[in-house]
N, C-alpha and C positions, 0 to 999 in steps of 0.2 A: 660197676663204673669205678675207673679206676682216679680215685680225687685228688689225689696229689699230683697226677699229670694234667689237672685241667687248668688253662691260664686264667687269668681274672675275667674276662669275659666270657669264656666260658659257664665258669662257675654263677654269674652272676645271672646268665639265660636258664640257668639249672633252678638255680634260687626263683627265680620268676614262674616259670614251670612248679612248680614247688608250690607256691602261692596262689596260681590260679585252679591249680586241683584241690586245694582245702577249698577251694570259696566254690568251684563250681558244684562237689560232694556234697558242702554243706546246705545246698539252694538245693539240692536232688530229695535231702531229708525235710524239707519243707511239705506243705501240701500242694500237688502237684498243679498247675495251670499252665494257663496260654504262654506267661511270663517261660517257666520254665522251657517248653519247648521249642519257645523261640531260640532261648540261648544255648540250648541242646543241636538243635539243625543248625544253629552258626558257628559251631566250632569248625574252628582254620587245624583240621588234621595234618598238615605239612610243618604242623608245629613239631610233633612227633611226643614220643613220651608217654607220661600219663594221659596227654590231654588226645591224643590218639587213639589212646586206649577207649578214655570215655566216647569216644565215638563209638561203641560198641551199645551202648544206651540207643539209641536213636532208635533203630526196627521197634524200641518195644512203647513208644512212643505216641502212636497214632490215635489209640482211642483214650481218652484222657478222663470218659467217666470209670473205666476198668481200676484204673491208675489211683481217683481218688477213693473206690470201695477197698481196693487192696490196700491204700496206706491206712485206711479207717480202721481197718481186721487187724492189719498189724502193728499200729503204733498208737492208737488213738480208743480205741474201743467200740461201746461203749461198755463190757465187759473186761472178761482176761484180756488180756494187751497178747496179743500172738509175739509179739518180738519187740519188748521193753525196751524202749531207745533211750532211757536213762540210765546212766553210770552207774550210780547207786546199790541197782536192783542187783548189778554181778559184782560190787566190788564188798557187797555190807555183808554181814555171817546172815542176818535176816532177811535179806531181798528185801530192805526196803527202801521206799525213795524220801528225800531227804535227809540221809544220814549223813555220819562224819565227811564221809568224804565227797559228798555236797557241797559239806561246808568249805571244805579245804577250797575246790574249784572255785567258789563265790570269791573266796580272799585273794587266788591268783588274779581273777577278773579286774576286782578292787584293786591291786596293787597297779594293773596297768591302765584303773581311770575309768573303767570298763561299767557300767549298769544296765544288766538287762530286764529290770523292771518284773513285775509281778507277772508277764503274760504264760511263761515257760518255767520247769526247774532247770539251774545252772548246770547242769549234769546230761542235758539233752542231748543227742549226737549232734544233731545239725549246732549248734552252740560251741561247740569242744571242737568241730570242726571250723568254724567261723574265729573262734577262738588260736586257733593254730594259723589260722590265716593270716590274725593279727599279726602275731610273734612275727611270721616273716617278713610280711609289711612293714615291720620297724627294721628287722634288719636290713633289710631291701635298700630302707632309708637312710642306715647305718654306714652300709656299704660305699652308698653313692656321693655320700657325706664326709666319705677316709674315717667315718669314726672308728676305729678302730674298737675303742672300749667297748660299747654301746654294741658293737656288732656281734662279738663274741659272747656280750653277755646274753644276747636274746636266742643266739646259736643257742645256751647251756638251758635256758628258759623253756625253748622246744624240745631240747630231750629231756629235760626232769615233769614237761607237763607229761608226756607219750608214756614214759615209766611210771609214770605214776597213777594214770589215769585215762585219757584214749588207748593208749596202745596194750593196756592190759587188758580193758576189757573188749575190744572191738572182737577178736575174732569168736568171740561164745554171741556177740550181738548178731553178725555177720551170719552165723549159722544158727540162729531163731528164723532170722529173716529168708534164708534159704530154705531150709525143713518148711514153710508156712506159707509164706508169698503164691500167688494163682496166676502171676505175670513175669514176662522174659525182664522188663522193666528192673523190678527189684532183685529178681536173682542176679542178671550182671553188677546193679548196684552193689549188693555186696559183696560179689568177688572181688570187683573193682577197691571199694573200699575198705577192706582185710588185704588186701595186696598191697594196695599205696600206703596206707598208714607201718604196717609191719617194716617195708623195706625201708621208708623215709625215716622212722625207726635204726634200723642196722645204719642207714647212711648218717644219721647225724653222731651216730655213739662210734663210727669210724673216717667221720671227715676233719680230717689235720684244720687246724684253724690258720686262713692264710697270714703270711708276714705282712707287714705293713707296706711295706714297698711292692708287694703282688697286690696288694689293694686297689694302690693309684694305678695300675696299669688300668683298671675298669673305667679309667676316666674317658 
């Protein structure tokens, strides 16, 4: 995509697009139900994009007790975790969870007001995805507000979390989850999910930050 030829509306249906593939990915790493597949069969694929892409989830869909033993083997246990969906475990010299850079993600959470409570560690995919979602929901808000400041900073917000942290370690997670997974379910998940995160990656570390005056045209 070429982003310096896109106008403010454009840009801003991109950002959107943007925002509903972190939230929809991040409910996918959840444990699977009814909920889920409702919002799986009602994706509006004439959106196009990623969220057309995950339409490609759907066929694996149907049998939903499959879905919950295969996220158990792979993320849950109650042994080896087949495909550790905590940060941690690829980013620490020891594979272990709750290290430094745990910690690090709890303090971004915290700076943005953020408490996810004792249920999960902060380092979980679905979290870091849900967590990304935020980012551009403020800028989303930023945008439509002319804040200018505020926009740009949540822009640099999203690429220092991905560099630092999703986007380093998804594609070693991505391909636990492939090598492991016994359903079409999760292996499109995470092609789907190593594909959006990497390129959303490349696109925010080369999208020109718009002028002030291409702003208001999103009015």
């Amino acid at each position: 995509m070429e982003h310096n030829k896109l106008t403010a509306r454009e840009e801003l249906s991109h950002k959107e697009c943007r925002r509903d593939a972190y939230k929809l990915l991040a409910d996918c790493y959840h444990l699977p139900d009814e909920k889920l597949i409702a919002e799986l069969s009602g994706l509006d694929t004439k959106m196009g994009g990623i969220v057309a892409d995950l339409a490609d989830l759907r066929p694996g869909i149907s049998d939903i007790g499959a879905l919950v033993i295969d996220y158990s083997k792979l993320f849950v246990g109650p042994y080896e975790l087949l495909a550790s969906p905590y940060g941690s475990i690829y980013l620490e010299d020891k594979s272990q969870v709750m290290g430094n850079s745990t910690l690090d993600v709890k303090k971004r959470y915290a700076e943005e007001g953020l408490d996810i409570g004792l249920k999960e560690a902060p380092d979980h995919v679905a979290i870091e995805l849900e967590f990304m979602y935020v980012l551009v929901f403020q800028e989303i808000t930023a945008f439509n507000n002319h804040d200018f400041n505020n926009m740009t900073r949540y822009q640099s917000k999203q690429e220092a979390f991905l560099k630092t942290h999703l986007g380093v370690w998804v594609s070693d997670f991505t391909s636990k989850v492939t090598e492991n997974t016994e359903t079409v379910f999760y292996k499109n998940l995470a092609r789907l999910t190593n594909f959006f995160v990497i390129e959303d990656l490349k696109y925010l570390c080369n999208t020109p930050l718009l002028t002030t005056q291409d702003t208001l045209l999103a009015k």
